[in-house]
C-alpha positions, 0 to 999 in steps of 0.5 A: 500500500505504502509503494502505491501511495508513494509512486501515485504521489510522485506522478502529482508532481510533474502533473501540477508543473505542466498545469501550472506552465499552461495557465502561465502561458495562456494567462499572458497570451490573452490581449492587454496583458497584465500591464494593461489591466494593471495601469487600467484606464491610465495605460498608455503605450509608454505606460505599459511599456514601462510597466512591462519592463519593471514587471519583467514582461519583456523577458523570455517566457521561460525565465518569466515562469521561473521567477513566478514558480519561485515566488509561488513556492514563498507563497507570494502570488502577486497583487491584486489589480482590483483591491491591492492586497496579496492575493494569497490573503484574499482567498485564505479570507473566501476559501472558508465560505466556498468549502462550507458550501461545497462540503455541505452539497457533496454531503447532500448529493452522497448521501442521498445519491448512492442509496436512492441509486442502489433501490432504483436499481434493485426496483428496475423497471418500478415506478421508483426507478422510472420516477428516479430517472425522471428526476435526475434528468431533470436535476441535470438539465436544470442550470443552477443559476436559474433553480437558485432563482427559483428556490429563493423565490419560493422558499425565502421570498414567498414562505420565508422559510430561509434566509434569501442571501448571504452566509449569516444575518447582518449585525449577529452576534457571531465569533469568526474562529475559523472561517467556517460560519456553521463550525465556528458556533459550534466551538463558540457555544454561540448556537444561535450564530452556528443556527443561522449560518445552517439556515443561510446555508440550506438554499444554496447547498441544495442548489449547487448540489442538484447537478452532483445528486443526479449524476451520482445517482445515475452511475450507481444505479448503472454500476448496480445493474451492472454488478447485480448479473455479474457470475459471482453474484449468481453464484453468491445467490445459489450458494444461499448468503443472506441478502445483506452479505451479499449487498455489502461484500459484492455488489456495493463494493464492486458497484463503488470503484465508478462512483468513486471516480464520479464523486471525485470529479463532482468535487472539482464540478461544485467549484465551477457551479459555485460561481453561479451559486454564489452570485446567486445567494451573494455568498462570498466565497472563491466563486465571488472573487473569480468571477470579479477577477475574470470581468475585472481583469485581475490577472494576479487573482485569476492565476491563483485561483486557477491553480488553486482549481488545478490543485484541487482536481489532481489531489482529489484524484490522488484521493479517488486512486487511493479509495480504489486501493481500499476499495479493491486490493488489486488496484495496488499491483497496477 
């Protein structure tokens, strides 16, 4: 287990550089630049000129990358163009709101996705299953954007059953320990606070989590069917096993290796629809600031966060190839 680990860390490596290297090198082919968008409505041609020079704008694409690998290893991921502070200080601020929100729609989407799956698909062909198909076809083909809309219309303006925007209720008497509203009332002991940051938190999680619960779904459903005719479930059949060793050891385990991979890449899905989200619910997280750095220009800002989005994929499928270790022993010897 420990070679596997090991040889699967070694290949996190050389991928994290080749991604880093072509966001670099896109960043800077877009038309303006940075010199442009960071003089803004003060860039004139001897402006930016000049500013290409002091920012080593002039110099080999290669040495540039050098200079910016670097200052990423200190930590130092430039100036944003919009606020002036460190960008590294301004997503350590909204990345808090963003895993609260993408945490609490992946625990929505799994927890609800793998067994509503599993029954549709020992119900095949029942009104259960038909009506689970149904319904994840449409959680698919509904955008987000527009089922935010929806569920604050209906849910906070019509029955005011929750809070239509933000992540806690203006002026509350609320502690920030860790970023994290929900956790922090916890450790406070300020219930109330912890209280409302849920009840801020429900409409948006169940937004962005509807796309995830649908396609988990789906491919448990399908790896399911699939599993249940396989040879050694019959055989597990006629040898007389009772029912719930026969789910637990080979057909949810077997069914697992798929939706672990579709889990995964959903982890790296709810930060892209976390954009829409979070403009929809005005949220405040990481989506905010990508979304402003993309209208804004803010290259310094953009950088970051899309390698914070590459980081984000490869560790988690770093983490998907190591379920698969303990989900399947075979999976070591490849």
């Amino acid at each position: 287990m420990l070679r596997f680990v090991l040889r699967r860390l070694l290949q996190v490596i050389p991928t994290l550089l080749v991604l880093s290297l072509l966001v670099f090198a896109w960043l800077r082919s877009l038309p303006g630049g940075p010199a442009t968008a960071f003089l803004g409505d003060r860039a004139t041609p001897e402006r930016v000129a000049e500013l290409r020079d002091v920012m080593g704008l002039d110099e080999p694409i290669w040495v540039q990358y050098a200079k910016f690998m670097g200052r990423v290893a200190t930590g130092d991921f430039g100036t944003s163009t919009i606020t002036g502070q460190p960008v590294l200080d301004e997503i350590a601020r909204a990345l808090p709101a963003t895993i609260e929100l993408s945490v609490a729609a992946l625990l929505i989407a799994v927890t609800l996705g793998i067994p509503l799956g599993y029954l549709a698909a020992q119900h095949r062909g029942r009104p259960l299953d038909v009506g689970t198909v149904i319904g994840t076809l449409v959680g698919v083909a509904v955008p987000v954007f527009f089922l935010g809309y929806v569920l604050k219309d209906v849910f906070a303006v019509d029955l005011g059953w929750f809070p239509p925007s933000g992540r806690q209720t203006v002026g509350i008497d609320a502690t920030d320990v860790t970023g994290f509203a929900v956790l922090d009332g916890f450790l406070t002991r300020e219930w109330d606070a912890s209280l409302d940051a849920l009840e801020h938190l429900v409409l948006p999680a169940v937004a962005l989590a509807t796309i995830p619960l649908a396609v988990i779904t789906r491919i448990t459903r399908a790896s399911v069917l699939d599993v249940l005719g396989s040879d050694f479930v019959r055989t597990a059949n006629s040898k007389g096993l009772a029912p719930s060793t026969i789910r637990g050891r080979h057909v949810l385990r077997n069914a697992l290796l798929p939706v672990s991979t579709t889990i995964g890449l959903q982890v790296g899905l709810l930060l892209a629809g976390a954009v829409l989200t979070e403009r929809v619910f005005v949220w405040g997280g990481l989506g905010t600031l990508l979304a402003d750095a993309i209208t804004l220009r803010d290259y310094p800002r953009l950088q970051a966060l899309l390698l914070l989005g590459a980081l984000v994929y490869v560790l988690v499928n770093l983490l998907v190839d190591l379920s698969y270790a303990i989900i399947d022993p075979r999976v070591r010897l490849s």
